[in-house]
C-alpha positions as CSV (number, residue, x, y, z in Angstrom):
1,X,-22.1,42.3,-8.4
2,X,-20.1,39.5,-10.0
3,X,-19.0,39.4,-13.7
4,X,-20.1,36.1,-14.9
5,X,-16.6,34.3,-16.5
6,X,-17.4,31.6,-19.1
7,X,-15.2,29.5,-21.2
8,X,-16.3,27.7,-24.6
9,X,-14.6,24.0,-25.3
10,X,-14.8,22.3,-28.1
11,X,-12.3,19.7,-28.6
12,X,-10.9,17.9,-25.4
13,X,-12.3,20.5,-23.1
14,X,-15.8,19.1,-23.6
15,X,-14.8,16.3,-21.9
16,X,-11.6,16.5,-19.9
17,X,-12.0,20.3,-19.2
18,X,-9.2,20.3,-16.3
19,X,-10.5,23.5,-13.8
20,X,-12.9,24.3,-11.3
21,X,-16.8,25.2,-12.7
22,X,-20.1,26.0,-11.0
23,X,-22.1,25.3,-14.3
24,X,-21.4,23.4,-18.0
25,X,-24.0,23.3,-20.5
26,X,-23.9,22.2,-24.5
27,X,-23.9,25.3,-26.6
28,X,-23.3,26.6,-29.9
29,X,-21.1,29.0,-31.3
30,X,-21.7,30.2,-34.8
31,X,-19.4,31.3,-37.9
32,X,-16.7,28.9,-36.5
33,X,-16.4,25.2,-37.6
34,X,-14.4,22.1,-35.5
35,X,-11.1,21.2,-37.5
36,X,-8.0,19.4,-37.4
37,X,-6.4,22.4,-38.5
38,X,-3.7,22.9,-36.3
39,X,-0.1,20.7,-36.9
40,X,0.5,19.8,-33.3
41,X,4.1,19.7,-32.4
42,X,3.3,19.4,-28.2
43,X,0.6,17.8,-27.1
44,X,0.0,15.2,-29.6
45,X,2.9,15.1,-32.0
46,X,6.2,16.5,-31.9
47,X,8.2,19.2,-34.6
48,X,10.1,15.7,-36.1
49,X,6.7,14.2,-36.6
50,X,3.6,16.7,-36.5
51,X,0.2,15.4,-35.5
52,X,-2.7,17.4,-35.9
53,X,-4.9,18.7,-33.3
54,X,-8.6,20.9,-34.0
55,X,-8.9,24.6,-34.1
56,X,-11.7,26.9,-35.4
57,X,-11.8,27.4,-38.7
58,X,-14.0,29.8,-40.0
59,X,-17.6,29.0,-41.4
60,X,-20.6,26.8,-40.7
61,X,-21.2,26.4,-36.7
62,X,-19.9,24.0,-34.2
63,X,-21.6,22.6,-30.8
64,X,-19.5,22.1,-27.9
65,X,-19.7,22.6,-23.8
66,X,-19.8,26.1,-22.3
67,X,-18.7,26.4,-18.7
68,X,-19.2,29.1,-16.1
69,X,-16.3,29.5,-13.8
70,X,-17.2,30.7,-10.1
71,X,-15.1,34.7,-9.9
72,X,-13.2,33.4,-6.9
73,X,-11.6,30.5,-9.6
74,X,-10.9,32.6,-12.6
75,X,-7.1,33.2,-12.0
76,X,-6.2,29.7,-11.5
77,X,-8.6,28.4,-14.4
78,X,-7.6,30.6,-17.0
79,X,-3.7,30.5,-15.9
80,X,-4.5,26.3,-16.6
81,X,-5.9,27.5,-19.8
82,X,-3.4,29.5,-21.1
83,X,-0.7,27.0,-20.4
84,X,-2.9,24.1,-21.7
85,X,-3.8,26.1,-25.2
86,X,-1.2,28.1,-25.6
87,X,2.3,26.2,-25.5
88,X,3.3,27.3,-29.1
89,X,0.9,30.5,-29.4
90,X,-1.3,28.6,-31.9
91,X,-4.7,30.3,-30.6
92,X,-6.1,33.3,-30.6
93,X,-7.9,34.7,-27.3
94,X,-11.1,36.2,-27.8
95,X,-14.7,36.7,-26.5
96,X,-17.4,35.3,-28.5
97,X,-21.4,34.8,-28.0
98,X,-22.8,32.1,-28.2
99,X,-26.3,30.6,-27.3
100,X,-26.4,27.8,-24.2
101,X,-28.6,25.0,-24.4
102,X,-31.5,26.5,-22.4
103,X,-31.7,29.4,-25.1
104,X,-29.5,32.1,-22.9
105,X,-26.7,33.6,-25.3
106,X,-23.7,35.0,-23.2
107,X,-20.1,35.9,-23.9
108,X,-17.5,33.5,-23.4
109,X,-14.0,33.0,-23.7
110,X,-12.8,31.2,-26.8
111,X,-9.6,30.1,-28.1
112,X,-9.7,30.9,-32.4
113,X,-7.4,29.2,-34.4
114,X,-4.8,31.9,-35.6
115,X,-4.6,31.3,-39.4
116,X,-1.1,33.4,-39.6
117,X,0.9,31.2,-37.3
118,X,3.3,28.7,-38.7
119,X,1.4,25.6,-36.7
120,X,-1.8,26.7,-39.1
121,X,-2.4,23.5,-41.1
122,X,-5.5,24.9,-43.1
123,X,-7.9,22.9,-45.0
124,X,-6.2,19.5,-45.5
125,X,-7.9,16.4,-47.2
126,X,-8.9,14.0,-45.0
127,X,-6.6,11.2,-46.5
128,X,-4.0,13.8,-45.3
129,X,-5.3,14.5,-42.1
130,X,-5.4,10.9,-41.2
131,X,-1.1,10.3,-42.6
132,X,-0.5,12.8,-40.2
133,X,-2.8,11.7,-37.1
134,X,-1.6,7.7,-37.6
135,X,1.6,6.9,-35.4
136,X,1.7,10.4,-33.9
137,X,1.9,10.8,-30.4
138,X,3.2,13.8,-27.8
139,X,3.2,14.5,-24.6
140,X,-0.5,14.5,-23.7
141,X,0.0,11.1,-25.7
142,X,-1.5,9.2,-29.0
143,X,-3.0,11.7,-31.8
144,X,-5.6,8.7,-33.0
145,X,-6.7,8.4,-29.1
146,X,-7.2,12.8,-29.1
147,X,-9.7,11.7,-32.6
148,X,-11.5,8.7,-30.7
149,X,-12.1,10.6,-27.3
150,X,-13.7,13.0,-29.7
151,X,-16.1,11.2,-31.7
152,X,-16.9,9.0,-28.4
153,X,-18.2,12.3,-26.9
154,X,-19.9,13.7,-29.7
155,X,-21.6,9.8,-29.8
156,X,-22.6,10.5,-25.9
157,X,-23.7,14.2,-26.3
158,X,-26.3,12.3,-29.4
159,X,-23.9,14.6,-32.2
160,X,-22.9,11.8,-35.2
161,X,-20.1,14.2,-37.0
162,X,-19.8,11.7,-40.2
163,X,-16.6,13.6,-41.4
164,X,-14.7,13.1,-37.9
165,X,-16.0,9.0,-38.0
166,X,-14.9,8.6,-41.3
167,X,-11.5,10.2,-40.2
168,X,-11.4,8.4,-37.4
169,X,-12.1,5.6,-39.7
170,X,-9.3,6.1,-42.2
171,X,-6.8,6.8,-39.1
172,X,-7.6,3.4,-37.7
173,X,-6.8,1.3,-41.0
174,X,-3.4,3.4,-41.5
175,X,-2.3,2.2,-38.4
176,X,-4.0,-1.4,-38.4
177,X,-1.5,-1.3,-41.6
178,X,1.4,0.1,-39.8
179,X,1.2,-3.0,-37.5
């Protein structure tokens, strides 16, 4: 018998998840919320000039895309995940339930935002959120581009997040402003 291997996205993962999978549905994981919580100092800003990428942050729920990886692809998927997630040990691995789109609830692997490492940003205003997202860019590239390719997927997957449009709304005037 074969232990079924799932792994929860909800940030980039939902759309770009970057390994192998037999099945991806939307599903829901409850007492986490999506943030931009997380100072990034790797993949979308650097430690001179921190962006800010999401994490979980405790409360409410958040919808994102479950995917079941075949047994034969685990290694390789969750050695891409580690190194994708974890380049500064920001996350914290753990197994969560949460309840698929056709009503199953399974156990899946999630990466929790660890509120005792240095990179934890916490609850910022947005006005803050969006100084730090404007001009920031690391190696997986612009910060404001990471905050568009989200709320254009949410928009596709029918979700209207008002507090990530009007971020990415104040984002997009700081840097219309910047020139």
């Amino acid at each position: 018998m074969s232990i079924e291997r799932w792994v929860f996205g909800y940030g980039s993962l939902m759309w770009r998840p970057g390994f192998a999978f037999v099945e991806r549905q939307e599903a829901t994981l409850p007492g986490r919320r999506r943030a931009f919580c997380i100072y990034s100092v790797h993949h979308r800003g650097t430690y001179e000039r921190p962006g800010l990428v999401l994490g979980l942050a405790p409360g409410g729920a958040v919808r994102g895309a479950a995917y079941r990886v075949a047994e034969a692809d685990w290694d390789e998927a969750y050695a891409y995940l580690r190194e994708r997630e974890q380049p500064t040990e920001t996350y914290i691995e753990a197994r969560a339930a949460i309840r698929l789109a056709d009503g199953r609830r399974i156990e899946t692997l999630v990466f929790l935002s660890d509120v005792r490492h240095p990179q934890w940003a916490g609850a910022l205003s947005p006005e803050r959120q969006a100084d730090l997202i404007a001009g920031a860019t690391g190696l997986s590239g612009r910060n404001v581009d990471y905050l568009r390719d989200l709320v254009v997927h949410l928009r596709q997957q029918g979700v209207r997040d008002v507090a990530m449009e009007r971020l990415l709304g104040l984002v997009e005037t700081r840097e219309l402003a910047a020139g």
